[in-house]
C-alpha positions in Angstrom: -31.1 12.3 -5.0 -32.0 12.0 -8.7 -30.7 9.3 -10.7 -27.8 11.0 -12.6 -27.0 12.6 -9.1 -26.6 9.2 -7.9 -24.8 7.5 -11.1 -22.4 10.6 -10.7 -21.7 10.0 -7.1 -21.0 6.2 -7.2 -18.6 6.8 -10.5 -16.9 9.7 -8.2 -16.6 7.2 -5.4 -15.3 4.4 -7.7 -12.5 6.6 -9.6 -11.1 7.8 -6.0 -10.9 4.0 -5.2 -9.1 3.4 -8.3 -6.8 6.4 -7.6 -5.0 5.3 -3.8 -5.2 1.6 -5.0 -1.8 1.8 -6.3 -0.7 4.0 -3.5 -1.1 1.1 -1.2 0.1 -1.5 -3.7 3.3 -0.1 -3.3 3.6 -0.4 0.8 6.6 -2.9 1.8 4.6 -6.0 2.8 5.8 -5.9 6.8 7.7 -9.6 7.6 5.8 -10.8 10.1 2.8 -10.3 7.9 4.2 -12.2 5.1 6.9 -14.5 6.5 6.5 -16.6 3.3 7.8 -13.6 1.1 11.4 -14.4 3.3 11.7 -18.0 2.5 15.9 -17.4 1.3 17.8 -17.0 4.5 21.4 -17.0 5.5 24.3 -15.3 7.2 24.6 -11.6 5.7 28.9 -11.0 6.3 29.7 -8.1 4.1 27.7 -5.1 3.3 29.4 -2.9 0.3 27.0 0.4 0.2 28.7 1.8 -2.4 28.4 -0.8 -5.1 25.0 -2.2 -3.3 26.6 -5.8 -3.2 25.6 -8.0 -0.2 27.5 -11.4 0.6 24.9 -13.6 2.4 26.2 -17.1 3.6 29.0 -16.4 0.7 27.2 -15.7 -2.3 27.2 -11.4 -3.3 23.9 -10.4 -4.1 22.9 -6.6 -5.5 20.7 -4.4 -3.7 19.9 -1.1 -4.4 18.0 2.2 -3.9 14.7 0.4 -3.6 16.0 -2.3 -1.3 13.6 -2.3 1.5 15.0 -2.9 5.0 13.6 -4.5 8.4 16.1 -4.6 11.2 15.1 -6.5 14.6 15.6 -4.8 17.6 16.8 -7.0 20.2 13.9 -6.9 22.3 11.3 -8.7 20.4 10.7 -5.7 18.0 11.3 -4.2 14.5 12.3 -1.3 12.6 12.4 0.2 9.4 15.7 1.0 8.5 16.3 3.8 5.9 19.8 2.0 3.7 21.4 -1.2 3.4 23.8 0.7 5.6 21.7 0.2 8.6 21.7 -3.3 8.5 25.0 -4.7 11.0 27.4 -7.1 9.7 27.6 -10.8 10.9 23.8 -11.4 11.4 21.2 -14.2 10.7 19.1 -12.4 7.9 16.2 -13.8 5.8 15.3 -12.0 2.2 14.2 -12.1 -1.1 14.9 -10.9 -4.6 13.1 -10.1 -7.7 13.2 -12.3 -10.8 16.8 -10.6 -11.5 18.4 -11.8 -9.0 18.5 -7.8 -7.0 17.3 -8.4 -3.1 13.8 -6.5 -3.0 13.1 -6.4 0.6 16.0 -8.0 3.5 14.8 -8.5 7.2 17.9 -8.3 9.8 17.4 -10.8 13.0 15.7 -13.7 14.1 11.8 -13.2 14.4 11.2 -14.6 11.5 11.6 -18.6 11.6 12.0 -20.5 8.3 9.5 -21.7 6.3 8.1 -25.4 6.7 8.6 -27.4 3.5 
């Protein structure tokens, strides 16, 4: 392999790199991966799908299209749900929100355990 041949081939290799980096960037980070990404927890009551507003231990926070949603299965499991509609009322969840306020990603049940301060 000549020189150019190999300059070429390395630069190829890099750009494809460059290329699905942000495709992976923008994977949900799984809870039990992150836990510390969940540290705001409380009681989710009311879920309003169509103005995106979720009451959580009384305060309504906004969630929207992008919301991403874990639900625990009962039997020491998760799933992805697909809408905040998928998430059942009266349940222990743990969340977090973006630097407006909006809930980014929500995880329904009790694998998760709360953060040590």
């Amino acid at each position: 392999m000549t020189r150019n041949a190999m300059i070429g081939a390395v630069g190829a290799w890099l750009l494809a790199g460059a290329c699905v980096a942000p495709l992976q960037a923008a994977e949900p980070l799984h809870p039990l991966a992150n836990p510390s990404l969940y540290e705001q927890q409380g009681h989710l009551s009311r879920v309003n799908t169509a103005t995106g507003a979720v009451t959580i231990s009384g305060k309504v926070y906004r969630a929207n299209a992008r919301t991403i949603v874990f639900i625990a299965d009962g039997k020491g499991g998760m799933r992805k749900g697909l809408t905040l509609a998928d998430i059942p009322e009266n349940v222990e969840v743990s969340f977090a929100t973006g630097a407006d306020g909006t809930i980014t990603q929500i995880f329904a049940g009790s694998l998760l355990l709360p953060v040590p301060r």
